[in-house]
N, CA, C and O atoms as a DFTB+ gen file, in Angstrom:
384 C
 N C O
     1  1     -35.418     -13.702    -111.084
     2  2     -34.090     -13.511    -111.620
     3  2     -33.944     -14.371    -112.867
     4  3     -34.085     -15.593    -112.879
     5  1     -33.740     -13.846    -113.587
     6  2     -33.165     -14.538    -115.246
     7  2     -32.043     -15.331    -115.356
     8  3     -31.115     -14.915    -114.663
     9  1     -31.822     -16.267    -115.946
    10  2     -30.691     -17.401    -115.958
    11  2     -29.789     -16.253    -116.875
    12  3     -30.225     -15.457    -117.707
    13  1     -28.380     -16.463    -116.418
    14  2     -26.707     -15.925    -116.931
    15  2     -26.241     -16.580    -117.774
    16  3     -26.267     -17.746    -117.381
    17  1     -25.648     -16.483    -119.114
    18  2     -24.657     -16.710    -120.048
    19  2     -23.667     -16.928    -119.441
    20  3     -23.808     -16.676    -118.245
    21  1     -22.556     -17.345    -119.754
    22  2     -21.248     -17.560    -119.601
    23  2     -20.783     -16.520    -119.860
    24  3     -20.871     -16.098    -121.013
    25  1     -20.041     -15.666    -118.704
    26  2     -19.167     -14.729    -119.298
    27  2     -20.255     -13.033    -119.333
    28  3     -19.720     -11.965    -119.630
    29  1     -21.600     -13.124    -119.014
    30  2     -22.590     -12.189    -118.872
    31  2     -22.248     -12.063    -117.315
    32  3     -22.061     -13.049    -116.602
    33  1     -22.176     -10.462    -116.774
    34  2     -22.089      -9.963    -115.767
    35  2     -23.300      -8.988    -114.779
    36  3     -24.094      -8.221    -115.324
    37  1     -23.263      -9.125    -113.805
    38  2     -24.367      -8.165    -113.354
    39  2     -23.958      -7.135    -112.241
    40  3     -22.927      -7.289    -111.586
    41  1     -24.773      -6.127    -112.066
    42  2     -23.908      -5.066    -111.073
    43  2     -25.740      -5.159    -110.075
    44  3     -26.967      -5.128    -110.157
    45  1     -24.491      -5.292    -109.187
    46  2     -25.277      -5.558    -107.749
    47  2     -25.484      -3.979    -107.144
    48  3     -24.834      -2.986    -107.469
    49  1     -26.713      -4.075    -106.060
    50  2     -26.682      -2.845    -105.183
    51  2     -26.411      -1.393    -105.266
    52  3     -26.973      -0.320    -105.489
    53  1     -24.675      -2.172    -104.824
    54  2     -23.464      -1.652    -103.997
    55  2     -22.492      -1.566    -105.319
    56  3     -21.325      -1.954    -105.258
    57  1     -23.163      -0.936    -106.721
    58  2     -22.229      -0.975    -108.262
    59  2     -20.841      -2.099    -107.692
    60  3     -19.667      -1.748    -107.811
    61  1     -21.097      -2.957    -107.307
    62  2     -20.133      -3.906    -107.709
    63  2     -20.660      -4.956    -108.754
    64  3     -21.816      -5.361    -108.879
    65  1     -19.609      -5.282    -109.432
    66  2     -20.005      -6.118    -110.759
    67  2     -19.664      -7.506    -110.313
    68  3     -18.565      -7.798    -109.841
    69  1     -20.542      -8.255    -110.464
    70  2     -20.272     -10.030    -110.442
    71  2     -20.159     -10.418    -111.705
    72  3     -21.029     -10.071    -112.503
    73  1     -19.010     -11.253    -112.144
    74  2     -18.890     -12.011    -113.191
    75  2     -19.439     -13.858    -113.291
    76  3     -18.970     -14.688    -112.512
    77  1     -20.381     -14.193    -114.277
    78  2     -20.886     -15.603    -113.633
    79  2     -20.356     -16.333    -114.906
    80  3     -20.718     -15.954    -116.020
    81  1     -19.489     -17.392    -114.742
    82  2     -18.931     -18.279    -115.658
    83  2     -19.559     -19.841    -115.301
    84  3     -19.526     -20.431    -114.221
    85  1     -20.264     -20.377    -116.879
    86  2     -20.781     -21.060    -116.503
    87  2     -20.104     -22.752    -116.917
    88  3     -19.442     -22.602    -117.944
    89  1     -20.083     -23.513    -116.687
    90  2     -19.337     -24.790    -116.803
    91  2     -20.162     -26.121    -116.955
    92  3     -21.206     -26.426    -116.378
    93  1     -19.436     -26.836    -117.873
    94  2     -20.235     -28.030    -117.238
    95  2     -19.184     -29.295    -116.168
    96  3     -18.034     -29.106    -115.771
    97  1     -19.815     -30.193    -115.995
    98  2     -19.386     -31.277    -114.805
    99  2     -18.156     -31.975    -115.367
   100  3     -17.357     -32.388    -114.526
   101  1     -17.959     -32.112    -116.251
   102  2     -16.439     -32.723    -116.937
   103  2     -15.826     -31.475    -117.160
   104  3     -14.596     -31.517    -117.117
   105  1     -16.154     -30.764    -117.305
   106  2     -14.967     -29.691    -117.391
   107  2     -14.336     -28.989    -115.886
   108  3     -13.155     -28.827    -115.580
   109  1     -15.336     -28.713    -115.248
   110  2     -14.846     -28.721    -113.663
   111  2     -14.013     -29.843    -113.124
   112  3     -13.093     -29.644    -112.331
   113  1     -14.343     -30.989    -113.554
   114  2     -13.707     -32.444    -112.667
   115  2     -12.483     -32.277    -113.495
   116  3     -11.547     -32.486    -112.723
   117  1     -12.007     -31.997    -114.713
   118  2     -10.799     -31.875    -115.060
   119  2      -9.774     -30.699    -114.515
   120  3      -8.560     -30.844    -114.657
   121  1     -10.393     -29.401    -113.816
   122  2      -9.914     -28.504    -113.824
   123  2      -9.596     -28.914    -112.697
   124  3      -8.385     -28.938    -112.478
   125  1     -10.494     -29.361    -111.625
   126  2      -9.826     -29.746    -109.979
   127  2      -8.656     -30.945    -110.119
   128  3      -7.676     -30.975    -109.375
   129  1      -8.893     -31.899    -111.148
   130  2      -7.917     -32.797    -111.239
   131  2      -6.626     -31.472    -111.457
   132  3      -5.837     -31.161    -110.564
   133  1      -6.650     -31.096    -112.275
   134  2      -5.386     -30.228    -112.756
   135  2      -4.661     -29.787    -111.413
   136  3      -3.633     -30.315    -110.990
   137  1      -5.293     -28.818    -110.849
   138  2      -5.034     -28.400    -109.136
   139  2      -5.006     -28.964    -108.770
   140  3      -4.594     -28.548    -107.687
   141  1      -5.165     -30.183    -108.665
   142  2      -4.635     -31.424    -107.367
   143  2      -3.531     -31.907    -107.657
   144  3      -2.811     -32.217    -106.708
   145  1      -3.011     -32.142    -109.095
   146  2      -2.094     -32.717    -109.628
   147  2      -1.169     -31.710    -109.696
   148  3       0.014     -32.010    -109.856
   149  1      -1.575     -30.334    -109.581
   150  2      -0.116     -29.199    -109.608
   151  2       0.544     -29.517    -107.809
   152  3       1.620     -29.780    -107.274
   153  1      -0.759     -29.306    -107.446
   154  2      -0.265     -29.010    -105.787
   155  2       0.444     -30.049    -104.956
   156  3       1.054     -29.837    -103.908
   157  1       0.196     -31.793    -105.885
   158  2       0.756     -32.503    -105.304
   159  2       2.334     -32.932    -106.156
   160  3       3.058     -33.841    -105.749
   161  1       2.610     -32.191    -107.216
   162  2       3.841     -31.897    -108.042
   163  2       4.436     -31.300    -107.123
   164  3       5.351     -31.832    -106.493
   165  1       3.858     -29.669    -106.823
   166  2       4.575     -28.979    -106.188
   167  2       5.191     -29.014    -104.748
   168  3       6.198     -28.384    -104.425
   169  1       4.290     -30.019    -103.732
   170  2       4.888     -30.681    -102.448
   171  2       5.776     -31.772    -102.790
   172  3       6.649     -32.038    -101.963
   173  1       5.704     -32.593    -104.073
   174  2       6.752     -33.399    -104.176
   175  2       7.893     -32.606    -104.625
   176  3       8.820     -32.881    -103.864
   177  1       8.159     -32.003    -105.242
   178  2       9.294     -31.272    -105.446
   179  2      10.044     -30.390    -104.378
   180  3      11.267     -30.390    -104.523
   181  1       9.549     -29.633    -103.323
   182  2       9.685     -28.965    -102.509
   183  2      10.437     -30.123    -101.511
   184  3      11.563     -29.972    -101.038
   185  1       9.516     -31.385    -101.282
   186  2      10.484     -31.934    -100.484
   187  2      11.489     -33.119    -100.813
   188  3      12.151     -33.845    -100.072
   189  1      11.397     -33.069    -101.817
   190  2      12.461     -33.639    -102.558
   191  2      13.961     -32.628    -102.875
   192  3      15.079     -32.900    -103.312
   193  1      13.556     -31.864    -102.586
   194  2      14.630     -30.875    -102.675
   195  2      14.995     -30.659    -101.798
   196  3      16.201     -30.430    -101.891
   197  1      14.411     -30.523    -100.244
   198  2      14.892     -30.048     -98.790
   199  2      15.365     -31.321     -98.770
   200  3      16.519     -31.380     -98.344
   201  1      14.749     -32.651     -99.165
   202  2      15.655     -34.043     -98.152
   203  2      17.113     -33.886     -99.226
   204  3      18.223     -33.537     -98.822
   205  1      16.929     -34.075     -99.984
   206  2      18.333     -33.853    -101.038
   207  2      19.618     -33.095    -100.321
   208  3      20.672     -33.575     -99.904
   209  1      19.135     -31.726    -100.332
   210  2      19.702     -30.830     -99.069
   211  2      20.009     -31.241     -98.013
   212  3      21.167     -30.974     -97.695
   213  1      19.467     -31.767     -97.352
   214  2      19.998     -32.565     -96.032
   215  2      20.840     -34.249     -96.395
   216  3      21.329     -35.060     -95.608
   217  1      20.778     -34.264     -97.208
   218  2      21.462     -35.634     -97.518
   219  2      22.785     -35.456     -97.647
   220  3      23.794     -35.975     -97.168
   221  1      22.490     -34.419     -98.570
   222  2      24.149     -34.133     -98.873
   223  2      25.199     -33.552     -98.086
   224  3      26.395     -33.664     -98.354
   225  1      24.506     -32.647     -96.669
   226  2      24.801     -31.669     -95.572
   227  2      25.401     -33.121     -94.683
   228  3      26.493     -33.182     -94.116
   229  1      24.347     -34.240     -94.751
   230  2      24.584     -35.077     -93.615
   231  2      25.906     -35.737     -94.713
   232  3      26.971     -35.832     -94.103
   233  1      25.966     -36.111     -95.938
   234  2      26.983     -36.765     -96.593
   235  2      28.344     -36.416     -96.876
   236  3      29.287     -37.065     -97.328
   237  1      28.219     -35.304     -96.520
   238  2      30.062     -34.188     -96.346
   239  2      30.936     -34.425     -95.117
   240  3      32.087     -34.043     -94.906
   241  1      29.919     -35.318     -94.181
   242  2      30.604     -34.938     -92.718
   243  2      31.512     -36.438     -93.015
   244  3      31.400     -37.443     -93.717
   245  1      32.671     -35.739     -91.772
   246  2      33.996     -37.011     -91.606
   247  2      33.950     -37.776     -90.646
   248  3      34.233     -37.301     -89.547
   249  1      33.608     -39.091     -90.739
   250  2      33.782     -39.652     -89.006
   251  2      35.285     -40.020     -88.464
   252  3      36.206     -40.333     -89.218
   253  1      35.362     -39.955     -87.402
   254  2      36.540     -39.870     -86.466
   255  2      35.941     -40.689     -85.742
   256  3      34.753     -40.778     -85.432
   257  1      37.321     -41.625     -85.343
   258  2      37.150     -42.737     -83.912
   259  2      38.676     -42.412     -83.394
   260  3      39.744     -42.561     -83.989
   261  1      38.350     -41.827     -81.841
   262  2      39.679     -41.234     -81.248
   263  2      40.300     -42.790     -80.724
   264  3      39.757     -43.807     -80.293
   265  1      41.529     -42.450     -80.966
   266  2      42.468     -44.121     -80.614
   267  2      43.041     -44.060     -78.873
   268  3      43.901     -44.799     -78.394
   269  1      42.349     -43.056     -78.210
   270  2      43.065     -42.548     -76.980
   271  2      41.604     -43.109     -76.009
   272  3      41.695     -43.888     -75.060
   273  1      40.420     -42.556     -76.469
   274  2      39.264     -43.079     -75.671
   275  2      38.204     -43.419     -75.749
   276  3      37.321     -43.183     -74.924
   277  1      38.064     -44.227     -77.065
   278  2      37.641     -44.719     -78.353
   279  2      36.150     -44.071     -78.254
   280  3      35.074     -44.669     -78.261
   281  1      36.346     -42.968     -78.178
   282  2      35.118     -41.671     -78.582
   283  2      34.696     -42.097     -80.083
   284  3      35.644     -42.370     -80.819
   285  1      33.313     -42.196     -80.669
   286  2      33.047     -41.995     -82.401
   287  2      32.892     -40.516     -81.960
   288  3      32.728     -40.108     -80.810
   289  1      32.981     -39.770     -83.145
   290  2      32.229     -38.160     -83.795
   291  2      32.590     -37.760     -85.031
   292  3      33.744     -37.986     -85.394
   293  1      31.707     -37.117     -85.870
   294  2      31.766     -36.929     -86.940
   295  2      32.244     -34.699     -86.938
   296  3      32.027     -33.758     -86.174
   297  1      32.887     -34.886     -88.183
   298  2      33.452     -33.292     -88.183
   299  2      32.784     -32.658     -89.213
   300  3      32.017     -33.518     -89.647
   301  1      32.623     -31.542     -89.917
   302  2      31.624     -31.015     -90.990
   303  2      32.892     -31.251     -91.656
   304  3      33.820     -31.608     -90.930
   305  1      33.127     -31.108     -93.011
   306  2      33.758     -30.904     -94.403
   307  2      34.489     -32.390     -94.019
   308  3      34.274     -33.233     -93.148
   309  1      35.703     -32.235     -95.396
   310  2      36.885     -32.910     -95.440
   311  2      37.688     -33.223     -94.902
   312  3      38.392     -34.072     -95.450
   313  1      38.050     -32.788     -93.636
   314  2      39.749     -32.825     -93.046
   315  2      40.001     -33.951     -92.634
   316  3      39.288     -34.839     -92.166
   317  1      40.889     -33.883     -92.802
   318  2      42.315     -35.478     -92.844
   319  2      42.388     -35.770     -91.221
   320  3      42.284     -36.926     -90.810
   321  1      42.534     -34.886     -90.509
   322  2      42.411     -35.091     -89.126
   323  2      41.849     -34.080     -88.245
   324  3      41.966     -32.907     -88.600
   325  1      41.166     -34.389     -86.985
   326  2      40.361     -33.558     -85.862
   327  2      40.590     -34.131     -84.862
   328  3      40.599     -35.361     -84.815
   329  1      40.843     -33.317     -83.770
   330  2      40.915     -33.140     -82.512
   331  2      39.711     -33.793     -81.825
   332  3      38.660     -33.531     -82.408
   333  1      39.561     -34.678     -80.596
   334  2      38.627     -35.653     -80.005
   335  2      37.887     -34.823     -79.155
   336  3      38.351     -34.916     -78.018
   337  1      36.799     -33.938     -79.217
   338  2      36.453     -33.550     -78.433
   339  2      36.477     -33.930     -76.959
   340  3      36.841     -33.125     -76.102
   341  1      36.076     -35.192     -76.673
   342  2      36.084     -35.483     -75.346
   343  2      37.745     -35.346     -74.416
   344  3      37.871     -34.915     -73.270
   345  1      38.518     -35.698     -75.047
   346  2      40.052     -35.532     -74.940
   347  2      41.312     -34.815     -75.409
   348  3      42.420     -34.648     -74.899
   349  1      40.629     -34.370     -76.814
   350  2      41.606     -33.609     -77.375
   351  2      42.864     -33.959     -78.216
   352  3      43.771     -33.232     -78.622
   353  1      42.591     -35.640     -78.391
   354  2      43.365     -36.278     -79.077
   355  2      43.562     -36.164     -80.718
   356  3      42.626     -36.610     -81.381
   357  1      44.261     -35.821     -81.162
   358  2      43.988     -35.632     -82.507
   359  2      44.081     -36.960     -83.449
   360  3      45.128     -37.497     -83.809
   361  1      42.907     -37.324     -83.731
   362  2      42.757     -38.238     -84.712
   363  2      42.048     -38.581     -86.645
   364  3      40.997     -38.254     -87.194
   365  1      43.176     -39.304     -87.084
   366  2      42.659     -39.150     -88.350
   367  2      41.497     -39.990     -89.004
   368  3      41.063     -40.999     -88.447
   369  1      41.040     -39.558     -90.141
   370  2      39.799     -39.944     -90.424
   371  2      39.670     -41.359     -90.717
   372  3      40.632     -42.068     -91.011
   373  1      38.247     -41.838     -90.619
   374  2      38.213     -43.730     -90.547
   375  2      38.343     -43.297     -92.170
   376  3      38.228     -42.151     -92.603
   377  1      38.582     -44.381     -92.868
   378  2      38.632     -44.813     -94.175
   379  2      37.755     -46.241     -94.202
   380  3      38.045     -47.100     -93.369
   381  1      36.456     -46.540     -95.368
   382  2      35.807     -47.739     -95.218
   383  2      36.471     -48.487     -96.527
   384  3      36.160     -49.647     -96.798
């Protein structure tokens, strides 16, 4: 078998064509650096974005301390006052 050019192709068998690209050792070690450095961009971003998301989901909620049976619980959104689950007491929101 004869040594391949860069970019010279051969048809096998089964007329399928192989393409052979040839490289040298610094140019490969830069190209895997590249792909390592996308893929570990792209997991930092991905979860930098889901914890963000949850930060802010967990940072909307209201805590409540019922004054009837000193229950803590927190409510989703804004409201000024909620009902104590355990009792049903309606109490308004802590302020820090």
């Amino acid at each position: 078998m004869r040594a391949l050019d860069a970019g010279q192709h051969v048809v096998c068998a089964d007329n399928q064509t192989v393409f052979y690209c040839r490289m040298d050792l610094a140019t490969a070690t830069v190209i895997y650096c590249l792909l390592v450095a996308a893929l570990f961009l792209g997991l930092w971003m991905f979860y930098d974005r889901r914890d963000h998301a949850l930060f802010e989901h967990a940072r909307r909620k209201s805590t409540f301390l019922c004054i009837r049976c000193n229950h803590l619980y927190a409510a989703a959104g804004q409201p000024d006052s909620c009902e104590c689950p355990r009792c049903g007491h309606s109490n308004s929101r802590l302020s820090f």
